[in-house]
Structure formats: structure tokens, C-alpha cells
N, CA, C and O atoms as CSV, one atom per row, in Angstrom:
chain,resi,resn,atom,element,x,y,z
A,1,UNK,N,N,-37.068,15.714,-5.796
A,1,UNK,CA,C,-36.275,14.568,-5.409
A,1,UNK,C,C,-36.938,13.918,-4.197
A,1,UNK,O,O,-37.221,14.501,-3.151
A,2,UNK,N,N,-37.117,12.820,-4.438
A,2,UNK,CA,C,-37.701,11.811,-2.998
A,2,UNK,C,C,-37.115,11.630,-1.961
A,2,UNK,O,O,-36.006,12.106,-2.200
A,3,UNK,N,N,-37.098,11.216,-0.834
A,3,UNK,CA,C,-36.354,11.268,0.561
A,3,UNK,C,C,-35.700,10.212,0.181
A,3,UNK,O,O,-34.588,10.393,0.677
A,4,UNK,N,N,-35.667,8.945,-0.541
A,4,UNK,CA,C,-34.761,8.169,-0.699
A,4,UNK,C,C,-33.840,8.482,-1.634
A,4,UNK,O,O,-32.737,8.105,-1.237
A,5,UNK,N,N,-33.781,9.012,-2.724
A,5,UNK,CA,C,-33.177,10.437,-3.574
A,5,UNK,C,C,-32.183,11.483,-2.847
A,5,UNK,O,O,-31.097,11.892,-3.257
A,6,UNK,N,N,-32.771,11.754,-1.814
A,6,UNK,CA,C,-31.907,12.548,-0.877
A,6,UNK,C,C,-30.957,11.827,0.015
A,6,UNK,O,O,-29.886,12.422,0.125
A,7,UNK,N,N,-31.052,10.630,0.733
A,7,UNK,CA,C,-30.485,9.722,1.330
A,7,UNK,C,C,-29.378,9.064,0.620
A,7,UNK,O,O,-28.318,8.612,1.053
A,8,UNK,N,N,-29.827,9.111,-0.482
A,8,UNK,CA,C,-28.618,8.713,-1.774
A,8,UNK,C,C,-27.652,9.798,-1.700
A,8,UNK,O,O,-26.634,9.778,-1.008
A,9,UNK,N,N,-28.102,10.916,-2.592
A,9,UNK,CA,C,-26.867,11.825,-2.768
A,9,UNK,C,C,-25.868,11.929,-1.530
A,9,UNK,O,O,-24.637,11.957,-1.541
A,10,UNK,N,N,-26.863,11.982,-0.333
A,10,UNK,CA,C,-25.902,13.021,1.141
A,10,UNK,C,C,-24.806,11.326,1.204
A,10,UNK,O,O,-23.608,11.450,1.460
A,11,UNK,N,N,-25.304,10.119,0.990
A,11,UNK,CA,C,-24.980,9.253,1.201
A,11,UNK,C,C,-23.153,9.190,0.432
A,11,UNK,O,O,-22.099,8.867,0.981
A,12,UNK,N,N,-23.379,9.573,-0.774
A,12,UNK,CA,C,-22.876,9.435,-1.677
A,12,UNK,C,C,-21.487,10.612,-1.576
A,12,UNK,O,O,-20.307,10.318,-1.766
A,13,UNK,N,N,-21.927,11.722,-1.291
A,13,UNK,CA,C,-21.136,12.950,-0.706
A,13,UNK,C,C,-20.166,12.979,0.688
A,13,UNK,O,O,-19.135,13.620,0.892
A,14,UNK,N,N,-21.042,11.845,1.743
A,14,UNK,CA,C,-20.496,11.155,2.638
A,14,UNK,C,C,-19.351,10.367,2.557
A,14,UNK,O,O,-18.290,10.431,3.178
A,15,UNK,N,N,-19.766,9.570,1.640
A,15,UNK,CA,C,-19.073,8.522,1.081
A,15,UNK,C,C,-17.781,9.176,0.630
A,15,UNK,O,O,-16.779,8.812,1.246
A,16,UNK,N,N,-17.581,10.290,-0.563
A,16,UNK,CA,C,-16.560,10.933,-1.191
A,16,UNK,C,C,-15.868,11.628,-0.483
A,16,UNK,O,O,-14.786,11.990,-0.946
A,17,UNK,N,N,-16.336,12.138,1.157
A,17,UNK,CA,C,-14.905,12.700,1.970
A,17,UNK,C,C,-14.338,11.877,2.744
A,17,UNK,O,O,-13.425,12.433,3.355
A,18,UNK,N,N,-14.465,10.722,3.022
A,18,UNK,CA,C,-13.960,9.679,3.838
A,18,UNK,C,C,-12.533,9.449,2.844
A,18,UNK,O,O,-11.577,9.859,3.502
A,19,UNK,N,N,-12.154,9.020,1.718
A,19,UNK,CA,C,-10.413,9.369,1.370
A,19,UNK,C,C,-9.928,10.582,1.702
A,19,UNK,O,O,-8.980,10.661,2.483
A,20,UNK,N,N,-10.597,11.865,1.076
A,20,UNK,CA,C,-10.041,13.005,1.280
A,20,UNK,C,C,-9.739,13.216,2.780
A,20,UNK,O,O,-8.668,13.748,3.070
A,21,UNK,N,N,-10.617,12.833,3.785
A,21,UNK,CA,C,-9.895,13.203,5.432
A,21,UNK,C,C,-8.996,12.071,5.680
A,21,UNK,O,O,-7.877,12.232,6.168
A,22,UNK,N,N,-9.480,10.902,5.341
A,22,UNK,CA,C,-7.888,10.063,5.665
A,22,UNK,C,C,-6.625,10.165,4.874
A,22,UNK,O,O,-5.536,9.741,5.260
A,23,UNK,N,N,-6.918,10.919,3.431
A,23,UNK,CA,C,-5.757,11.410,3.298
A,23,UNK,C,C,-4.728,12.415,4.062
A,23,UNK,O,O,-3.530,12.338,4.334
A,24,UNK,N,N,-5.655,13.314,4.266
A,24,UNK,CA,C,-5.387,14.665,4.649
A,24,UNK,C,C,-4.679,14.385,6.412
A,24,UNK,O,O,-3.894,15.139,6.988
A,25,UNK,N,N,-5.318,12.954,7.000
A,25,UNK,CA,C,-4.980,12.527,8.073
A,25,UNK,C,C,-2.836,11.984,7.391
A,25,UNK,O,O,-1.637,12.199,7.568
A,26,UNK,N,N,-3.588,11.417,6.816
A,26,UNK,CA,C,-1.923,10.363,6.048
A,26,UNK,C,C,-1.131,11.444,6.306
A,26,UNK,O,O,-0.226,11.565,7.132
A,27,UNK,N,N,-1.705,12.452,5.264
A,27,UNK,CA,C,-0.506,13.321,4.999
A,27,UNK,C,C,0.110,14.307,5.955
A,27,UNK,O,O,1.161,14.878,5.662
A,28,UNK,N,N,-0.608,14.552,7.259
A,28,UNK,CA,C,-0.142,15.148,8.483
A,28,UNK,C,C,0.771,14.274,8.937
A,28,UNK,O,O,1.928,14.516,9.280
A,29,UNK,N,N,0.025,12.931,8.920
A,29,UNK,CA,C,1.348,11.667,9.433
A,29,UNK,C,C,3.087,12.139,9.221
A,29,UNK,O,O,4.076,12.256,9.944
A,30,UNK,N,N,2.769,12.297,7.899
A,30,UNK,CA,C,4.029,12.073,7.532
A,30,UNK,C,C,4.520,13.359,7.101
A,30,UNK,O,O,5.696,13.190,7.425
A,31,UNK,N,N,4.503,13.997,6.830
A,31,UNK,CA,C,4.656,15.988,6.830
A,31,UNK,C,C,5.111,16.292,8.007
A,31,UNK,O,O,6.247,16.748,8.131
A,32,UNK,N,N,4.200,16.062,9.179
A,32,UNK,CA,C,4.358,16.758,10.722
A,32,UNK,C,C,3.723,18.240,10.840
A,32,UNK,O,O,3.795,18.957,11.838
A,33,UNK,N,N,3.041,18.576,9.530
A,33,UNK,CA,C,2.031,19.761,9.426
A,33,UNK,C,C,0.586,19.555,9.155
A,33,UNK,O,O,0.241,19.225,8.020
A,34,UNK,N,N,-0.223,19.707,10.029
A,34,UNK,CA,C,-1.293,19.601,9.651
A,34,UNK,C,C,-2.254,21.329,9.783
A,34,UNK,O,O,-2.230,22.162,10.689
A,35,UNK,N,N,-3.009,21.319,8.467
A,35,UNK,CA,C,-3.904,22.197,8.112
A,35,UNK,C,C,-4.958,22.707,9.542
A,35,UNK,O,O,-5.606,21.783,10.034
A,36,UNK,N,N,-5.073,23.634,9.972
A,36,UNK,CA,C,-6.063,24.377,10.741
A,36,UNK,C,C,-6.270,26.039,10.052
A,36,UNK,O,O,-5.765,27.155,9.927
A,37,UNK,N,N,-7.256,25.300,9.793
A,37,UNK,CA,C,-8.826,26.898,8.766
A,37,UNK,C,C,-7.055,27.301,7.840
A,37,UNK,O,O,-6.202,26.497,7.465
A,38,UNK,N,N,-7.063,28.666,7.748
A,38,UNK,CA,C,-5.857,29.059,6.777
A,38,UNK,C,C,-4.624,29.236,6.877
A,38,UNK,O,O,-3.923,29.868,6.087
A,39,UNK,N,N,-3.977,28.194,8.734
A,39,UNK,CA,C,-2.350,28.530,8.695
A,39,UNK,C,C,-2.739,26.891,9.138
A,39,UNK,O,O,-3.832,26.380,9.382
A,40,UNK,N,N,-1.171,26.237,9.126
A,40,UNK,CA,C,-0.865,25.151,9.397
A,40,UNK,C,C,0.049,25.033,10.611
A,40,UNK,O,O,1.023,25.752,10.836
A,41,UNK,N,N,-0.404,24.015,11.371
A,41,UNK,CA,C,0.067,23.550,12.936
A,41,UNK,C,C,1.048,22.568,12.362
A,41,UNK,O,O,0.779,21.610,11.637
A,42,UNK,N,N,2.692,23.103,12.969
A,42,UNK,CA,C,3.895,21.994,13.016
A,42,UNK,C,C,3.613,21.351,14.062
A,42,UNK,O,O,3.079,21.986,14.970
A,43,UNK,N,N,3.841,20.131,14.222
A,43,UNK,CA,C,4.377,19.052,15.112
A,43,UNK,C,C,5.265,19.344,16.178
A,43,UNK,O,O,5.277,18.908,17.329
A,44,UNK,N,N,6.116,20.273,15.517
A,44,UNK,CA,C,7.273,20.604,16.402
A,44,UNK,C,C,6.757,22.006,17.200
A,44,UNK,O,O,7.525,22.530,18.007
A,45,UNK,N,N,5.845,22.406,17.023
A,45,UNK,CA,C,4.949,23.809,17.959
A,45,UNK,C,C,4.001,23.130,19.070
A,45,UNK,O,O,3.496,23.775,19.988
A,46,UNK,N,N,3.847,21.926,18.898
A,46,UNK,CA,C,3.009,21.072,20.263
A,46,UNK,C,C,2.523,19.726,19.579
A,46,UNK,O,O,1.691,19.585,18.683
A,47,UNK,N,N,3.264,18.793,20.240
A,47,UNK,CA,C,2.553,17.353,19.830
A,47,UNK,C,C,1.328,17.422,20.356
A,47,UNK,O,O,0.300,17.171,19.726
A,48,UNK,N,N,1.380,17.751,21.482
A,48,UNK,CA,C,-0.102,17.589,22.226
A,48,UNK,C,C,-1.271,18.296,21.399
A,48,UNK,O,O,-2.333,17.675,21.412
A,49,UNK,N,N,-1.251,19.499,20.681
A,49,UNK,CA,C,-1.765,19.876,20.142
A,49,UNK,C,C,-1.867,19.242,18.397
A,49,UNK,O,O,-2.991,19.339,17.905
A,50,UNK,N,N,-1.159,18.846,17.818
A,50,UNK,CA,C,-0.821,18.073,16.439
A,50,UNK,C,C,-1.657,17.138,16.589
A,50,UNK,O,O,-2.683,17.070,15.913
A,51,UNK,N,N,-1.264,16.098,17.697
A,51,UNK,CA,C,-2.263,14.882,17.881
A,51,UNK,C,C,-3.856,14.852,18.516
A,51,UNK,O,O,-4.653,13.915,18.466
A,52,UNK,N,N,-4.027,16.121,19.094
A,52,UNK,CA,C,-5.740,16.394,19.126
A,52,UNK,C,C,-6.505,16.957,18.139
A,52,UNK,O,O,-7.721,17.087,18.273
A,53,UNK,N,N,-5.937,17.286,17.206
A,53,UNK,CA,C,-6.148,17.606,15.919
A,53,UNK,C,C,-6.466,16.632,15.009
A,53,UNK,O,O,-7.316,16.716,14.123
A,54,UNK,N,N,-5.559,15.454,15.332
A,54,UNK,CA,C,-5.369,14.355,14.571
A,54,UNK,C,C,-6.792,13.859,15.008
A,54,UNK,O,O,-7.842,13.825,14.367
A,55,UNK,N,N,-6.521,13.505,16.223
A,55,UNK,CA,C,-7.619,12.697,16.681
A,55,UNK,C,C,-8.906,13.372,16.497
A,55,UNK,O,O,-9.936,12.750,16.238
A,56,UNK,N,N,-8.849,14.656,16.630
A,56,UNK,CA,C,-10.208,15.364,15.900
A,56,UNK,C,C,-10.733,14.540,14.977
A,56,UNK,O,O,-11.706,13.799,15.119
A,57,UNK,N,N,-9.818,14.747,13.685
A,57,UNK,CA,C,-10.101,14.352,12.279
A,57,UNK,C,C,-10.576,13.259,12.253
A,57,UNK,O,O,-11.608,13.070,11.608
A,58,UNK,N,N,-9.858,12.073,13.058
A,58,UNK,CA,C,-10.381,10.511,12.950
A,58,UNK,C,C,-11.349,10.897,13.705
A,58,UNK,O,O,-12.008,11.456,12.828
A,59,UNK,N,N,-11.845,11.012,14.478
A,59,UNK,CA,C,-13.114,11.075,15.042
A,59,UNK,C,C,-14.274,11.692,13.880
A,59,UNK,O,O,-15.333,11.065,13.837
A,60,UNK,N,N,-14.153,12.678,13.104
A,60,UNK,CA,C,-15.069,13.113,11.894
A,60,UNK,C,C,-14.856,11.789,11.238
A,60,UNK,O,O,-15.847,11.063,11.162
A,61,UNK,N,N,-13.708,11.351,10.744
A,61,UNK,CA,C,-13.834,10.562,9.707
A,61,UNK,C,C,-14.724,9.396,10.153
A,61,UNK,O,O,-15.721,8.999,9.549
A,62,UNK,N,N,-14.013,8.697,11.776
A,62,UNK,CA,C,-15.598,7.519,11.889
A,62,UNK,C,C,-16.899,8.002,11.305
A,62,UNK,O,O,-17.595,7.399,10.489
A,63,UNK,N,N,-17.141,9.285,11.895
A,63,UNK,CA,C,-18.296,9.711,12.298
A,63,UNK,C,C,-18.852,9.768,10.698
A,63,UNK,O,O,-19.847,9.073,10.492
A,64,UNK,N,N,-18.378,10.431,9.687
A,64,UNK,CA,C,-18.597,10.313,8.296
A,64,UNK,C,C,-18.888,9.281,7.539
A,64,UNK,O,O,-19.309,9.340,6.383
A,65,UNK,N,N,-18.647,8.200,8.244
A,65,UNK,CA,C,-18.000,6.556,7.485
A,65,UNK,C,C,-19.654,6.322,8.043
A,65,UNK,O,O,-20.653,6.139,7.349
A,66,UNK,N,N,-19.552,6.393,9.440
A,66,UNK,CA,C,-21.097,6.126,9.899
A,66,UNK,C,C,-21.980,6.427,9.501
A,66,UNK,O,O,-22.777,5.529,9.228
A,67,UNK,N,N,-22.400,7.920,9.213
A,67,UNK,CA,C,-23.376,8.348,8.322
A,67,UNK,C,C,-23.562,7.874,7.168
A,67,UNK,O,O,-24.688,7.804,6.675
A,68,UNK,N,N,-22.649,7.539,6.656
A,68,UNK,CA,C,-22.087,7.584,4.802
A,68,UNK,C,C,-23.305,5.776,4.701
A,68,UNK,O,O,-24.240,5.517,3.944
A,69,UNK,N,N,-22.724,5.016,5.724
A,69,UNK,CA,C,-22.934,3.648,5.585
A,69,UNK,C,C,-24.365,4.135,6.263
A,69,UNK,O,O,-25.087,4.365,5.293
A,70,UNK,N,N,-25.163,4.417,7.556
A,70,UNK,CA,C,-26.136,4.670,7.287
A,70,UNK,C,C,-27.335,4.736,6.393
A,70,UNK,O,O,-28.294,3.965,6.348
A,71,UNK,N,N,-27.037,6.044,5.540
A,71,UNK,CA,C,-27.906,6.640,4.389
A,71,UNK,C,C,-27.644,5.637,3.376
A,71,UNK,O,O,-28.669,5.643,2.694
A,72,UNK,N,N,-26.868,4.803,2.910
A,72,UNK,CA,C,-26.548,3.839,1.912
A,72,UNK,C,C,-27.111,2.471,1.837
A,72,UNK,O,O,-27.650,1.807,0.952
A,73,UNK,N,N,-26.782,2.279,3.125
A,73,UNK,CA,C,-27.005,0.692,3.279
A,73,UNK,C,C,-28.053,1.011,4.047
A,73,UNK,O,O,-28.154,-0.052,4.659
A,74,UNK,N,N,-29.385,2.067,4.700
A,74,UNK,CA,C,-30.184,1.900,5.282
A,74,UNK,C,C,-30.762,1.379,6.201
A,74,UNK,O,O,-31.918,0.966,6.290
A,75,UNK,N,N,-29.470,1.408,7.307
A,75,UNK,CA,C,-29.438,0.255,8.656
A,75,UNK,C,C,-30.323,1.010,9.552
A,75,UNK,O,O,-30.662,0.311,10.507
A,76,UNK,N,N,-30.874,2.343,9.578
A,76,UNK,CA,C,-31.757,2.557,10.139
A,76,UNK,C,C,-31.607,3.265,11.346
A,76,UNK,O,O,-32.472,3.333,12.219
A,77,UNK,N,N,-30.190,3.936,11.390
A,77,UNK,CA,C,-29.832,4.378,13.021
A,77,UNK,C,C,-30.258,5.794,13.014
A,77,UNK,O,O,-29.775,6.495,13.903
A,78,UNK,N,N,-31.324,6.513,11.920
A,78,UNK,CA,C,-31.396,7.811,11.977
A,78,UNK,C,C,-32.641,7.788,12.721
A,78,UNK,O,O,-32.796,8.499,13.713
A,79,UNK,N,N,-33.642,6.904,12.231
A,79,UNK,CA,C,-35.180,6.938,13.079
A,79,UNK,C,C,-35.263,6.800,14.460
A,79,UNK,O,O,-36.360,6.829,15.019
């Protein structure tokens, strides 16, 4: 596979978790449980903690969206 071959797929894989974490963001929204590794953090056990979590996630998700558009559209911010 060619380096532009490779830039595709990771691109493409990039591309396919950006719903899944803003879902997974949605659905903490509105649940008030969000997923950490194999137990889940209530809302009601620490906002402060619920919402750095949150903000974790949006922070991956920019960060994913960035890469994703990167490797795709080839704007060049890796060189």
C-alpha cells in the first residue's frame, strides 16, 4: 500500500469515529452517565468530574475531526 493509500484508510477510520464519540458525547448529555474503561461515572457522583470527562471527549473528538480532515483533504499540517 502507498503512503497516499495509507493516508486514505487512517483518514477514513478517522473520519468513522467522529459520530461514534459525539454520540457517545450526546448520549452522556442526556443519560447523566458517562462510560470510563469498564464502570460508568453518574453525574450525580461529581459534576466536576462528569464534565472533565466530557470535555475530555470533545477535545479527542476536535482533535480526530483534525486529523481525519488532514489525511483527506491533504492540507498539509503533518509535514
Amino acid at each position: 500500500m502507498s503512503f497516499q493509500g495509507e493516508n486514505l484508510l487512517v483518514g477514513i477510520v478517522c473520519l468513522a469515529l467522529v459520530p461514534l464519540i459525539a454520540a457517545r458525547m450526546l448520549r452522556a448529555l442526556s443519560t447523566g452517565r458517562i462510560p470510563l474503561y469498564r464502570t460508568h461515572l453518574q453525574r450525580s457522583e461529581g459534576e466536576a468530574k462528569f464534565f472533565s470527562l466530557l470535555a475530555l471527549h470533545g477535545i479527542s473528538l476536535a482533535l480526530i475531526a483534525f486529523i481525519a480532515a488532514d489525511l483527506l483533504l491533504g492540507l498539509g499540517f503533518r509535514n
